[in-house]
Gaussian input, Z-matrix of N, CA and C with variables (Angstrom, degrees):
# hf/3-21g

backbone

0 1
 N
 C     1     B1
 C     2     B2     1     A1
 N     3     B3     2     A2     1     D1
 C     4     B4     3     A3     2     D2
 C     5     B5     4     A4     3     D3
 N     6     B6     5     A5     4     D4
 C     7     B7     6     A6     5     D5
 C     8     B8     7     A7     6     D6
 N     9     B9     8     A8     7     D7
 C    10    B10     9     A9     8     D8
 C    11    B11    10    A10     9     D9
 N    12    B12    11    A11    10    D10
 C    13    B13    12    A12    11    D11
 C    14    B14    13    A13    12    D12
 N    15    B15    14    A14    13    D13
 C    16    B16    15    A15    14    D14
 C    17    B17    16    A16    15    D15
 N    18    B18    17    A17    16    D16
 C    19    B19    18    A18    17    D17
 C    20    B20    19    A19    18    D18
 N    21    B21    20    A20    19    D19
 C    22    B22    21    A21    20    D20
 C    23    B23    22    A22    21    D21
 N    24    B24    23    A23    22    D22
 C    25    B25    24    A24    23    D23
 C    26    B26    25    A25    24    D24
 N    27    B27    26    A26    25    D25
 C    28    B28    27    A27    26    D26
 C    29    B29    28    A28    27    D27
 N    30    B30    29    A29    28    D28
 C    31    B31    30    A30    29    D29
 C    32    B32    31    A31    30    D30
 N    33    B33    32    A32    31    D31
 C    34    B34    33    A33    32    D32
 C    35    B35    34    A34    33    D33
 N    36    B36    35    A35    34    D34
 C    37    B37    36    A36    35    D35
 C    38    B38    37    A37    36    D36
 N    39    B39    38    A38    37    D37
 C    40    B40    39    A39    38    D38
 C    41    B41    40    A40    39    D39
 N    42    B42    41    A41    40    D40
 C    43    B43    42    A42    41    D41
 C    44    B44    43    A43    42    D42
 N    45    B45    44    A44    43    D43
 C    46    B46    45    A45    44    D44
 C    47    B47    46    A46    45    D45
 N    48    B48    47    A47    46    D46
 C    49    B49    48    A48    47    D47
 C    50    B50    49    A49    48    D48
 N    51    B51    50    A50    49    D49
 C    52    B52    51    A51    50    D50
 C    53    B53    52    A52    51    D51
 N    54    B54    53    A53    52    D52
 C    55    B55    54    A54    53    D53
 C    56    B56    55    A55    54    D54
 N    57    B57    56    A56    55    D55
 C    58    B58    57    A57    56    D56
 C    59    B59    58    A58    57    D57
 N    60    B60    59    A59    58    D58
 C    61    B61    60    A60    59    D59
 C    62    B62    61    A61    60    D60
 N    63    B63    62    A62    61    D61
 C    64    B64    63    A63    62    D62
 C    65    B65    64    A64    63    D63
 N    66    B66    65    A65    64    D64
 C    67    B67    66    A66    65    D65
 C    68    B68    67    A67    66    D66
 N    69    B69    68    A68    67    D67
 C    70    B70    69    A69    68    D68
 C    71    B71    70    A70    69    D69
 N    72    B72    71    A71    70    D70
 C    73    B73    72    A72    71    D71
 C    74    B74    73    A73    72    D72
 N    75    B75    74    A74    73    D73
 C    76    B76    75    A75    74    D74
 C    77    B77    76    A76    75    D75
 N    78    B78    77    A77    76    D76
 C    79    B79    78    A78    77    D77
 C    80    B80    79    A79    78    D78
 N    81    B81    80    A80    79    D79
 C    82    B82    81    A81    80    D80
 C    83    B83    82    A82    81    D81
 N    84    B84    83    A83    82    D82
 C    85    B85    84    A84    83    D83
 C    86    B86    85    A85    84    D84
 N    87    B87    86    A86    85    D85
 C    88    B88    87    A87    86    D86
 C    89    B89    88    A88    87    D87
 N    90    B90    89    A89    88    D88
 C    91    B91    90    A90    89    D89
 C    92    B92    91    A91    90    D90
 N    93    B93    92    A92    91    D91
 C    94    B94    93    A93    92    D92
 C    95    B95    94    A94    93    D93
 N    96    B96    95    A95    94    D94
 C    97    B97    96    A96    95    D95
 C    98    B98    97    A97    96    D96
 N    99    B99    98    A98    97    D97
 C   100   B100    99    A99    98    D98
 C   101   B101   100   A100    99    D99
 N   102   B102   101   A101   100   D100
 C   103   B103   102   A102   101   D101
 C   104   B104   103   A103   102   D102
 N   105   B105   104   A104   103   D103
 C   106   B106   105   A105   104   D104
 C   107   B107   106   A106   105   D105
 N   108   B108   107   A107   106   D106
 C   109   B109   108   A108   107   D107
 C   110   B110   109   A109   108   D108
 N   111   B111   110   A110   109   D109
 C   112   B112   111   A111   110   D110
 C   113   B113   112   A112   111   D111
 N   114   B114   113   A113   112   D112
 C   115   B115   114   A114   113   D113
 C   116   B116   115   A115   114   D114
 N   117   B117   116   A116   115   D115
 C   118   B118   117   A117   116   D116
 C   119   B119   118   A118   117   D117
 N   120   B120   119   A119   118   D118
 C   121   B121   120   A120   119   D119
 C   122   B122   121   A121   120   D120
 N   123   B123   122   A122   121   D121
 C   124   B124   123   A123   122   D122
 C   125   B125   124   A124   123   D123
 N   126   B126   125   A125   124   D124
 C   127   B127   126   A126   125   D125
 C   128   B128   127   A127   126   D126
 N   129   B129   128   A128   127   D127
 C   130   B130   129   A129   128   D128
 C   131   B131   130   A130   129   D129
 N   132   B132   131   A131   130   D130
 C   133   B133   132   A132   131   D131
 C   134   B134   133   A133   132   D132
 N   135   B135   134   A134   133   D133
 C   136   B136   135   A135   134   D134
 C   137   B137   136   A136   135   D135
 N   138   B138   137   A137   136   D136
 C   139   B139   138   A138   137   D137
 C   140   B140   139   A139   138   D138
 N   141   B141   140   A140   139   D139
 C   142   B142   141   A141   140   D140
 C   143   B143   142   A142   141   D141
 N   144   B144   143   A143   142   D142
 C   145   B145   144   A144   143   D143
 C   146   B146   145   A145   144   D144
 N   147   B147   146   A146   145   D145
 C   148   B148   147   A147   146   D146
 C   149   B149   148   A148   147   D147
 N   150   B150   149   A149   148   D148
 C   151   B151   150   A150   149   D149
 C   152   B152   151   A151   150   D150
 N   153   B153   152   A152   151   D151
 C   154   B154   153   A153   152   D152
 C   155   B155   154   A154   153   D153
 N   156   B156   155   A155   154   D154
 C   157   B157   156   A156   155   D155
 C   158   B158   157   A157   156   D156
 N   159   B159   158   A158   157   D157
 C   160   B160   159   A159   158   D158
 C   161   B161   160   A160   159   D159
 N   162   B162   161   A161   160   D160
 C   163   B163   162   A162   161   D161
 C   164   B164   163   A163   162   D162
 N   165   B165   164   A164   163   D163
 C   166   B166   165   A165   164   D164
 C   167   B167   166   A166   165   D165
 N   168   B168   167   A167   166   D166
 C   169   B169   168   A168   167   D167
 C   170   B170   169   A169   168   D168
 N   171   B171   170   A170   169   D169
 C   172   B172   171   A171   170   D170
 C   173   B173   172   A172   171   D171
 N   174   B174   173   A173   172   D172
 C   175   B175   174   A174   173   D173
 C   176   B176   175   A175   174   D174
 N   177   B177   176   A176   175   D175
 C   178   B178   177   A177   176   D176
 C   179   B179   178   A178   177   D177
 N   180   B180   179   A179   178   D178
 C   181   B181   180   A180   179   D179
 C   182   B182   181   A181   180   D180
 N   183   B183   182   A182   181   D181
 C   184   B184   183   A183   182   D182
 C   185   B185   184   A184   183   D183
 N   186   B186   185   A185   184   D184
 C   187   B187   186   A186   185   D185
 C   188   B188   187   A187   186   D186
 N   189   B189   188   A188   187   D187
 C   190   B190   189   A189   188   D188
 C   191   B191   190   A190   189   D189
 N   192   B192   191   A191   190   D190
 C   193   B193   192   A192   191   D191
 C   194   B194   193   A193   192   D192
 N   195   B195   194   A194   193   D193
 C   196   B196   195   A195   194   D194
 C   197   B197   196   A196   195   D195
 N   198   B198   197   A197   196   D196
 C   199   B199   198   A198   197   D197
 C   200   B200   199   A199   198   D198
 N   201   B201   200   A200   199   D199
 C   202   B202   201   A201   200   D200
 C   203   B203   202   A202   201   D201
 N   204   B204   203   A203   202   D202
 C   205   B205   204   A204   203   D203
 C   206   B206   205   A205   204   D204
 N   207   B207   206   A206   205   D205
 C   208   B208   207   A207   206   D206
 C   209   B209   208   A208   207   D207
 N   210   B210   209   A209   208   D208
 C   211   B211   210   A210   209   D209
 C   212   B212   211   A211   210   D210
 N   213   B213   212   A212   211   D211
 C   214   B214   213   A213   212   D212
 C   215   B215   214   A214   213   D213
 N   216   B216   215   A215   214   D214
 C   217   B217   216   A216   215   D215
 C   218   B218   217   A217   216   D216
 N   219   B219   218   A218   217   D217
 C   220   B220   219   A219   218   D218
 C   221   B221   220   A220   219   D219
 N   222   B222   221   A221   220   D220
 C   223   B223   222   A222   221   D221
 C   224   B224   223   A223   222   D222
 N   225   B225   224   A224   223   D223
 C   226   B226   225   A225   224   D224
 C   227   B227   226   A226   225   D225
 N   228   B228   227   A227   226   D226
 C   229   B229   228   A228   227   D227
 C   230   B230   229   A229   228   D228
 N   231   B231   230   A230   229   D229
 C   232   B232   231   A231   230   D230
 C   233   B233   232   A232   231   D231
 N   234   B234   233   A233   232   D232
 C   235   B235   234   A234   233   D233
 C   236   B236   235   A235   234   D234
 N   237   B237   236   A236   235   D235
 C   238   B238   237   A237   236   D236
 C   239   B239   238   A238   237   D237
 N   240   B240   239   A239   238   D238
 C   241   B241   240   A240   239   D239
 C   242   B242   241   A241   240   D240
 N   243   B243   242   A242   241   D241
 C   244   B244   243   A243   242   D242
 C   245   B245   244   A244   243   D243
 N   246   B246   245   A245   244   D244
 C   247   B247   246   A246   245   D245
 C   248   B248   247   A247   246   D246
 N   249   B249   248   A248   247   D247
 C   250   B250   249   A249   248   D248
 C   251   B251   250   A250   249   D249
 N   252   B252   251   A251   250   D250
 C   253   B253   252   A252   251   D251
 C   254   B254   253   A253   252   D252
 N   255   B255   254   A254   253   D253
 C   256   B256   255   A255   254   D254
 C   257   B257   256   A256   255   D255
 N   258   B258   257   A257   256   D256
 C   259   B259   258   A258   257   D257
 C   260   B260   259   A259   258   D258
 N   261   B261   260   A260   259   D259
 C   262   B262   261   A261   260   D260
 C   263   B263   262   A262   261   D261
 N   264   B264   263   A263   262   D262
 C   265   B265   264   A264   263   D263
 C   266   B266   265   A265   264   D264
 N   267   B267   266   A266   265   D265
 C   268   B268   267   A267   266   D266
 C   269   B269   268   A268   267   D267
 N   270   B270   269   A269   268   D268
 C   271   B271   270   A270   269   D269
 C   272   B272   271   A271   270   D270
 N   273   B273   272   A272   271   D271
 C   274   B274   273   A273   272   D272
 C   275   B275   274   A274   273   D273
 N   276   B276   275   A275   274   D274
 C   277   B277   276   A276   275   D275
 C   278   B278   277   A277   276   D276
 N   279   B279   278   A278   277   D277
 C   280   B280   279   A279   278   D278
 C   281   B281   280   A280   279   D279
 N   282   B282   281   A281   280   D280
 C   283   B283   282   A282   281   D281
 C   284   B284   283   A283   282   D282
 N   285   B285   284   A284   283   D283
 C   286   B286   285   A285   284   D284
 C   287   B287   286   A286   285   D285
 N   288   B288   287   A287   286   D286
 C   289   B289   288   A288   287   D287
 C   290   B290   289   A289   288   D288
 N   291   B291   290   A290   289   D289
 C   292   B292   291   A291   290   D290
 C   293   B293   292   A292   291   D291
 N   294   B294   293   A293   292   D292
 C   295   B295   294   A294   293   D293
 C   296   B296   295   A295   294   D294
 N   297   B297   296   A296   295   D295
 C   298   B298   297   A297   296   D296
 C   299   B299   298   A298   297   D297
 N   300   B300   299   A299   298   D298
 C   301   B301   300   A300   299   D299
 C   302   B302   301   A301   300   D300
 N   303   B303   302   A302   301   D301
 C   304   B304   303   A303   302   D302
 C   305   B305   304   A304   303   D303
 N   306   B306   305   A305   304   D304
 C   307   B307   306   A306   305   D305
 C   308   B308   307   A307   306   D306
 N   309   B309   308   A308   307   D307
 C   310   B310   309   A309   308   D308
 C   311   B311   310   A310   309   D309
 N   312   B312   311   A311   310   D310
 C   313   B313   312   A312   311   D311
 C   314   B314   313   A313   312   D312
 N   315   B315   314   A314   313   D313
 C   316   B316   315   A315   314   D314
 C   317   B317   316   A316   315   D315
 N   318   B318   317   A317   316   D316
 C   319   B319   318   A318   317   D317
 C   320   B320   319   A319   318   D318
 N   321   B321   320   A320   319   D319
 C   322   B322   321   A321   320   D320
 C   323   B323   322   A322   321   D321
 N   324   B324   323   A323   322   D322
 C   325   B325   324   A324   323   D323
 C   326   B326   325   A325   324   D324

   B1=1.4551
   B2=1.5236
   B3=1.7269
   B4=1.1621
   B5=1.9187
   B6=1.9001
   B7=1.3142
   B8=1.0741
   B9=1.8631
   B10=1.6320
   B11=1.3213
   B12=1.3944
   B13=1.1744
   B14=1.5545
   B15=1.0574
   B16=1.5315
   B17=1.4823
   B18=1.6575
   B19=1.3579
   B20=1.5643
   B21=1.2793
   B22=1.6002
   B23=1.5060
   B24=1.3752
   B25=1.6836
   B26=1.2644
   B27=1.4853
   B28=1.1916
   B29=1.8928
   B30=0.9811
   B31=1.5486
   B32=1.6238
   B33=1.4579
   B34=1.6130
   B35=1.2286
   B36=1.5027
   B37=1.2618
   B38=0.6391
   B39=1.2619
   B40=2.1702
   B41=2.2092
   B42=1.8294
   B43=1.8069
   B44=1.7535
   B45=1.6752
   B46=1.7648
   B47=1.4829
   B48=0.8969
   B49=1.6540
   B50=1.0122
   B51=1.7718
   B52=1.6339
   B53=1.7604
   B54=1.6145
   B55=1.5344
   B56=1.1246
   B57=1.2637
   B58=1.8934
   B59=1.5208
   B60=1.6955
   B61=1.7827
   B62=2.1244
   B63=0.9833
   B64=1.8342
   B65=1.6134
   B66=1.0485
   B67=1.6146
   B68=2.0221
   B69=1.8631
   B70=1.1605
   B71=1.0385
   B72=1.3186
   B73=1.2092
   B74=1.2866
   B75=1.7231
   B76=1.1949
   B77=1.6009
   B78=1.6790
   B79=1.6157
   B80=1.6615
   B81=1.2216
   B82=1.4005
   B83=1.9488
   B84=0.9097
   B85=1.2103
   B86=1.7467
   B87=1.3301
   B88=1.0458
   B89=1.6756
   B90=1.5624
   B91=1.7992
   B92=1.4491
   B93=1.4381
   B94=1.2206
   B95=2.0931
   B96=1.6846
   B97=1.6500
   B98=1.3146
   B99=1.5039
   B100=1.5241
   B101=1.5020
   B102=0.6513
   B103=1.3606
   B104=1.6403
   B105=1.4464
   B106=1.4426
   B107=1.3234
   B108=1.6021
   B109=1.0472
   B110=1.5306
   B111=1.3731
   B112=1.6395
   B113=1.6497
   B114=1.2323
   B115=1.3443
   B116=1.5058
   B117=1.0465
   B118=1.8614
   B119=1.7520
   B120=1.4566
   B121=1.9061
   B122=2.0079
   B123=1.2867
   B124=1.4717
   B125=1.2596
   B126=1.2141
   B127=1.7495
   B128=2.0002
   B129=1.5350
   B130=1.7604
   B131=1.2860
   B132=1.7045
   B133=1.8186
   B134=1.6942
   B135=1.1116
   B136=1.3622
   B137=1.3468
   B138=1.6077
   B139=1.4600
   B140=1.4458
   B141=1.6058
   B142=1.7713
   B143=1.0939
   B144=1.9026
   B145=1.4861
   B146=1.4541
   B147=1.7666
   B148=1.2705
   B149=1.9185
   B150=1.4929
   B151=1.3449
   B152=1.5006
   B153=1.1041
   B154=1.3591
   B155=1.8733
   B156=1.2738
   B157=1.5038
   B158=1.8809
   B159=1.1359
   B160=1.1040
   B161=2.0911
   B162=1.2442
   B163=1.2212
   B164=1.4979
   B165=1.4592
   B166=1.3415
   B167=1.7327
   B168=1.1098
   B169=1.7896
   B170=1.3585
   B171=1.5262
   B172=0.9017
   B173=1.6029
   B174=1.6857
   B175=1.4034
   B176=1.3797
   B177=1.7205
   B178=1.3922
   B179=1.7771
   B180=1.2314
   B181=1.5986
   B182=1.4105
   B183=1.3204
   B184=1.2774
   B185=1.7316
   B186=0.8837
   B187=1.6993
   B188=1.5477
   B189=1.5884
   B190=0.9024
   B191=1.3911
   B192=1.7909
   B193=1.6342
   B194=1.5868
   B195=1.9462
   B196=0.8015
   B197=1.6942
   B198=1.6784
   B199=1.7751
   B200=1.1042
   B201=1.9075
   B202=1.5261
   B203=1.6615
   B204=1.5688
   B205=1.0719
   B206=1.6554
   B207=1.3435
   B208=1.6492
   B209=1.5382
   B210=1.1261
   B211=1.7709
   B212=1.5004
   B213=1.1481
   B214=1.2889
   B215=1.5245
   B216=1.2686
   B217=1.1957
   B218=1.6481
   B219=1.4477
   B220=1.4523
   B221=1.4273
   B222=1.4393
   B223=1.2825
   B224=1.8895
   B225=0.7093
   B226=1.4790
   B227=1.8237
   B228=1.3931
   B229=1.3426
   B230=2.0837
   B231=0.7783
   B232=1.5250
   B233=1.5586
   B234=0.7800
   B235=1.7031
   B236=1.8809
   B237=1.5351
   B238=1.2299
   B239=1.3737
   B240=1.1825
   B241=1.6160
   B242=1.6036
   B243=1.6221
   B244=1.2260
   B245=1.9704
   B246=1.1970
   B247=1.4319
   B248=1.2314
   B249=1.5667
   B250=1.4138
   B251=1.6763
   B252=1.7828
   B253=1.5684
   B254=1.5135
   B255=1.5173
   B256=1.2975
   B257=1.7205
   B258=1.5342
   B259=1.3970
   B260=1.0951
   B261=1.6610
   B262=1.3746
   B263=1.3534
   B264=1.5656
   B265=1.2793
   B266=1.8216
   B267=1.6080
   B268=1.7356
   B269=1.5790
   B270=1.3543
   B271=1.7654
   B272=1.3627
   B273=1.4880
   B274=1.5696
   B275=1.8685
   B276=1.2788
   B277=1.3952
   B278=1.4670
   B279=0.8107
   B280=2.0650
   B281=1.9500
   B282=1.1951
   B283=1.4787
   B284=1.3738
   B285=1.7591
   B286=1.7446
   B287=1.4789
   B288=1.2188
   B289=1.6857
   B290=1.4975
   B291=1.6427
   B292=1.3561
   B293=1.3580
   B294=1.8171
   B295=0.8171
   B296=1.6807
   B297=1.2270
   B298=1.5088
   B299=1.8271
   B300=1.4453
   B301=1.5296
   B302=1.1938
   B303=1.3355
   B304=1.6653
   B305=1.7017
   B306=1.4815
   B307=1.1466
   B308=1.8281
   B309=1.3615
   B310=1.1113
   B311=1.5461
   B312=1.3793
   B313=1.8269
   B314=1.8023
   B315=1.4951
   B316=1.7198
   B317=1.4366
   B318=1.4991
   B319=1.5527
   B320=2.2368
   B321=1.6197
   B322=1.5362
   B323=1.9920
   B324=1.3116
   B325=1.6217
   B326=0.8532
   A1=111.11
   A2=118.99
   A3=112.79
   A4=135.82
   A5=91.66
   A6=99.82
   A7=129.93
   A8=94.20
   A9=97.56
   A10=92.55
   A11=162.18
   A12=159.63
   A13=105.27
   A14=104.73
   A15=122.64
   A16=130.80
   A17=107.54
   A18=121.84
   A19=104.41
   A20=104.06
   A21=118.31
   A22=86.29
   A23=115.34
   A24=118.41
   A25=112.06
   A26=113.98
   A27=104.66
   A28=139.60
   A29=108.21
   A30=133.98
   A31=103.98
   A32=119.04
   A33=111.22
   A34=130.59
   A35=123.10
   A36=140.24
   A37=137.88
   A38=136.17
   A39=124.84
   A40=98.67
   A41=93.58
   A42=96.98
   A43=78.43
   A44=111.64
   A45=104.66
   A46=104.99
   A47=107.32
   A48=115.63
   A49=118.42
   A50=117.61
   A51=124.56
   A52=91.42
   A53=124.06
   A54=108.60
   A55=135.31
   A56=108.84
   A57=118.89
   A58=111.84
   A59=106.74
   A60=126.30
   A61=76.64
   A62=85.67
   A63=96.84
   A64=101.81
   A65=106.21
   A66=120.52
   A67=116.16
   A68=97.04
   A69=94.96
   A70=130.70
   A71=130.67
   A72=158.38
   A73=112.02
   A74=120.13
   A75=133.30
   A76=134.80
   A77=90.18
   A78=117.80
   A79=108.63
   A80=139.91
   A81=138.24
   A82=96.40
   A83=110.03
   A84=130.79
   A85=115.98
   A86=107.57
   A87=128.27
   A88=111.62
   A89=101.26
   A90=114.74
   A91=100.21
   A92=121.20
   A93=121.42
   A94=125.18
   A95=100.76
   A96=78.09
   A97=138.44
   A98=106.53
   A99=105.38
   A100=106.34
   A101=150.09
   A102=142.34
   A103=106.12
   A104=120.79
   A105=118.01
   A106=99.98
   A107=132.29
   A108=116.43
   A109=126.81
   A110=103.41
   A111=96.12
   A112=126.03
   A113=121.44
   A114=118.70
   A115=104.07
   A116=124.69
   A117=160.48
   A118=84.47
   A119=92.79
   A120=94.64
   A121=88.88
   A122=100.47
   A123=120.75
   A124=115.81
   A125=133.58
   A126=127.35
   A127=76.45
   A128=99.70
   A129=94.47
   A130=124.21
   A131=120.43
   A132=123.60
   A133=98.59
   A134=115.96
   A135=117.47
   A136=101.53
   A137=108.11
   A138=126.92
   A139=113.47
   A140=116.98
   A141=108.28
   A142=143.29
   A143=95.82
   A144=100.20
   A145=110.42
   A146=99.88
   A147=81.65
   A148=97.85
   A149=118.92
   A150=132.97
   A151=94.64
   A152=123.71
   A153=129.46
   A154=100.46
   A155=109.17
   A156=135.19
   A157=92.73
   A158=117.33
   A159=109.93
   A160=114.68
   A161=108.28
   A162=151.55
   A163=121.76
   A164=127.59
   A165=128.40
   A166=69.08
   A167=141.48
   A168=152.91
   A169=96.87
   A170=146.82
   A171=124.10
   A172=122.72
   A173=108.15
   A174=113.14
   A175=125.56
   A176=111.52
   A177=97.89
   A178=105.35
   A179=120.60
   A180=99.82
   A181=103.32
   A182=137.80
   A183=122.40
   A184=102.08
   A185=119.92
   A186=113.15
   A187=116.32
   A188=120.26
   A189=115.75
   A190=141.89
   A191=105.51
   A192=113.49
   A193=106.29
   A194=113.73
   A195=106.29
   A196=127.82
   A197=91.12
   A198=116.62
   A199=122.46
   A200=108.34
   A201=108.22
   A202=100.45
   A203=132.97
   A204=114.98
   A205=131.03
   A206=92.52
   A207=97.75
   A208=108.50
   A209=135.82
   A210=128.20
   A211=99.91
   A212=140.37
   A213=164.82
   A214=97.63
   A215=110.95
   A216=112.14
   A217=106.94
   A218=110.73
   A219=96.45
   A220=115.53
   A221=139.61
   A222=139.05
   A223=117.12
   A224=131.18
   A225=165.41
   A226=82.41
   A227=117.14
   A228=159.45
   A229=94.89
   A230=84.81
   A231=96.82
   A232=116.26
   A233=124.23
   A234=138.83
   A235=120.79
   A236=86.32
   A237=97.21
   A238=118.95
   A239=136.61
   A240=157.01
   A241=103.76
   A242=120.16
   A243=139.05
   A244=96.06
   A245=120.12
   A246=126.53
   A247=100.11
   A248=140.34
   A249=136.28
   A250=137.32
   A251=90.17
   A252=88.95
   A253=133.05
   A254=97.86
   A255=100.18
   A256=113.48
   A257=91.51
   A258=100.97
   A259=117.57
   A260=113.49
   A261=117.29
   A262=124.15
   A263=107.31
   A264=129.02
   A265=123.96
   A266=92.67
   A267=83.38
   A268=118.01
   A269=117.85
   A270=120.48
   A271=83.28
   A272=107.06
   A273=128.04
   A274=101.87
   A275=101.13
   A276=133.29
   A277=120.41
   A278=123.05
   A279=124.31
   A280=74.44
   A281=120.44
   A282=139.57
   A283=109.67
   A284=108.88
   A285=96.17
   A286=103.36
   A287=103.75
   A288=117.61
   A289=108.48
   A290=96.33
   A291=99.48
   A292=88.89
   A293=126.12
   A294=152.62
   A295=116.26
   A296=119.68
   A297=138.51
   A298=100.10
   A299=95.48
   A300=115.65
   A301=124.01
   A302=110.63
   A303=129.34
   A304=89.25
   A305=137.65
   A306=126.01
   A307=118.84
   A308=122.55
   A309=138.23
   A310=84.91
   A311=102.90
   A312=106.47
   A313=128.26
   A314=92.67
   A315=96.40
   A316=102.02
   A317=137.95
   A318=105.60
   A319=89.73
   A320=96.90
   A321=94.38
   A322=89.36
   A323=113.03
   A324=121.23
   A325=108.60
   D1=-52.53
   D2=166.95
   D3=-34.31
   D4=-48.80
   D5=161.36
   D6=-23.69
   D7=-68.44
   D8=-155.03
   D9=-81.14
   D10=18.80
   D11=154.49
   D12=-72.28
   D13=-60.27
   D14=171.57
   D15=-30.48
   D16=-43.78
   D17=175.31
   D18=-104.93
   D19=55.45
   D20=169.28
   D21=-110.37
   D22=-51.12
   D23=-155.50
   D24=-74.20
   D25=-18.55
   D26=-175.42
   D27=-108.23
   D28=119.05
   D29=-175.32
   D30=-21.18
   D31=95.33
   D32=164.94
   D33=-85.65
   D34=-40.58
   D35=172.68
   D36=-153.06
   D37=165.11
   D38=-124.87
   D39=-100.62
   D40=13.32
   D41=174.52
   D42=-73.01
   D43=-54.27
   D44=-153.84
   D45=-60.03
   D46=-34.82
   D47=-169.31
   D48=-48.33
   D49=-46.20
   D50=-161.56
   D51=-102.66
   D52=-22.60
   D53=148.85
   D54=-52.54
   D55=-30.28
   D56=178.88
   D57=-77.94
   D58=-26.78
   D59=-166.54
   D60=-73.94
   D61=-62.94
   D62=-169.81
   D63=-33.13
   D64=-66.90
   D65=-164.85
   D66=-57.40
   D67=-28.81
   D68=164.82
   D69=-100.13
   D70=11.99
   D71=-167.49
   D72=-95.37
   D73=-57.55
   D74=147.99
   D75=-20.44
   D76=-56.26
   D77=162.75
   D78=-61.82
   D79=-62.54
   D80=-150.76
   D81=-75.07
   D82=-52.73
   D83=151.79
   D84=-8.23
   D85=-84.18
   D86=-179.72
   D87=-55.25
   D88=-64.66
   D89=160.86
   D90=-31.30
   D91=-97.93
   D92=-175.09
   D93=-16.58
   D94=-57.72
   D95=165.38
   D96=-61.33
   D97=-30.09
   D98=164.73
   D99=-68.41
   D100=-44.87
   D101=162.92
   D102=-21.60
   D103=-67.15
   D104=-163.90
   D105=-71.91
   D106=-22.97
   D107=177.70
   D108=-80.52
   D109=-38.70
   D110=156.72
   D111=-58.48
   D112=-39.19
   D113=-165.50
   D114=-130.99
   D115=85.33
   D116=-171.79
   D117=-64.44
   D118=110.20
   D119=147.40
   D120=122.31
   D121=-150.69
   D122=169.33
   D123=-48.42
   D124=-33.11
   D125=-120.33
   D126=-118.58
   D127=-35.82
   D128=-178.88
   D129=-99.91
   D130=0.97
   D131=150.61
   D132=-72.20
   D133=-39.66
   D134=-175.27
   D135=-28.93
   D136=-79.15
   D137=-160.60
   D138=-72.82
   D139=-29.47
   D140=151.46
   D141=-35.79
   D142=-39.86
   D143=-172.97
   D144=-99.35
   D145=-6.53
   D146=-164.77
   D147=-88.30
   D148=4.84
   D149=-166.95
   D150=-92.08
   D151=-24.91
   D152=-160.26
   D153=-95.75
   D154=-57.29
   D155=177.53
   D156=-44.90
   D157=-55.13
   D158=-158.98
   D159=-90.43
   D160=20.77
   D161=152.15
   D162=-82.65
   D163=-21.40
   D164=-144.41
   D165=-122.25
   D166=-55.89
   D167=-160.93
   D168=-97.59
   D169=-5.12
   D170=145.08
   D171=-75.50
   D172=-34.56
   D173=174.89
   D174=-64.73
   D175=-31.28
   D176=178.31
   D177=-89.37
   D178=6.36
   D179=169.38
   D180=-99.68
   D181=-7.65
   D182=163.49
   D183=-73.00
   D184=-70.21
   D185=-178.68
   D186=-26.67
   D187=-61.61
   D188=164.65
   D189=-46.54
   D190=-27.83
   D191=-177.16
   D192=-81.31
   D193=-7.51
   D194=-172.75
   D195=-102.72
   D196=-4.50
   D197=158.20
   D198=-72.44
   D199=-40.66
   D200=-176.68
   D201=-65.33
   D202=-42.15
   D203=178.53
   D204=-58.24
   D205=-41.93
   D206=170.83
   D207=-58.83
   D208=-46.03
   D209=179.97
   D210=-62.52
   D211=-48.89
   D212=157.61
   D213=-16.94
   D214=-59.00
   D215=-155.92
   D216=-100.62
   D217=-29.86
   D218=164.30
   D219=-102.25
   D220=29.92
   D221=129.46
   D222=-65.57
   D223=-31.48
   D224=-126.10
   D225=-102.94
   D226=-87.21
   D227=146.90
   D228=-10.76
   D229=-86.15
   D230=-173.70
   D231=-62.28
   D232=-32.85
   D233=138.93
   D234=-29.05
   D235=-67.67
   D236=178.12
   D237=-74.30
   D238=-28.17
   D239=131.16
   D240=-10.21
   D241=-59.11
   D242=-143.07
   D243=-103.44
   D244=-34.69
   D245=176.89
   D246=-78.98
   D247=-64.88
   D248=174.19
   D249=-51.35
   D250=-15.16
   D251=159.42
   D252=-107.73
   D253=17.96
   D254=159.56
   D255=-87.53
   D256=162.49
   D257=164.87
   D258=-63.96
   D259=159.42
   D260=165.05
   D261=-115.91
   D262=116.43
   D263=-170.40
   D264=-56.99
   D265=8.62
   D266=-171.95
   D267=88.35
   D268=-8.20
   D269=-168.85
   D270=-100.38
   D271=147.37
   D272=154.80
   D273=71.41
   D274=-153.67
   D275=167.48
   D276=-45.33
   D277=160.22
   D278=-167.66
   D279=-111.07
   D280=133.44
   D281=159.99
   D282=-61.30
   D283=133.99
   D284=154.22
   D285=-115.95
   D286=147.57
   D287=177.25
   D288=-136.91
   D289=130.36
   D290=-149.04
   D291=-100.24
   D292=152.94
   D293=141.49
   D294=29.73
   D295=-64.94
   D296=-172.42
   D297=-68.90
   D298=-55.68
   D299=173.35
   D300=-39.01
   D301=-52.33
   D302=-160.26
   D303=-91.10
   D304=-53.78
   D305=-177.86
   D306=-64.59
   D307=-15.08
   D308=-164.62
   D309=-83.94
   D310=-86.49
   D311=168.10
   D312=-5.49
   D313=-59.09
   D314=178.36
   D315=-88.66
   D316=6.90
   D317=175.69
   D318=-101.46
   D319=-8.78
   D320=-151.38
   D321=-76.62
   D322=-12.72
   D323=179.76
   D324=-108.28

């Protein structure tokens, strides 16, 4: 149950990503005018931009964390592709290779 609660939070594809970029953006945004309204002059663009700025470096490390997973994940993939179509030499454990695997294997030979 926790799980499936769990994979509410988490970021699949870069539609959620630039919704979440949106959503905090909205927020820094908002911060920032109170900002100028408390502190009139320099001292409160300061803290706008710097509320806003730090919106711009939160968005590109979510994007990015969300490439490293995709390479991540099809190295990962392709690996495992590449270990299951070898033979097995008799060492260790008898392999299972599932279905997708084993047909991938015979069209990839």
């Amino acid at each position: 149950m926790l799980n499936k609660i769990a994979r509410l939070f988490v970021i699949k594809s870069r539609w959620e990503a630039f919704l979440i970029i949106y959503a905090l953006a909205l927020g820094a945004t908002e911060r920032g005018t109170h900002y100028l309204h408390q502190f009139p002059g320099y001292g409160g663009y300061l803290l706008f931009f710097a509320s806003t700025g730090s919106v711009f470096m939160a968005g590109a490390k979510i994007l990015d964390c969300l490439k490293h997973e995709q390479r991540a994940k099809e190295a990962a993939a392709s690996s495992d592709l590449a270990s299951n179509s070898l033979p097995d030499l008799g060492q260790g454990e008898p392999r299972t290779v599932s279905r997708e695997n084993r047909r991938a294997a015979t069209i990839g030979s």
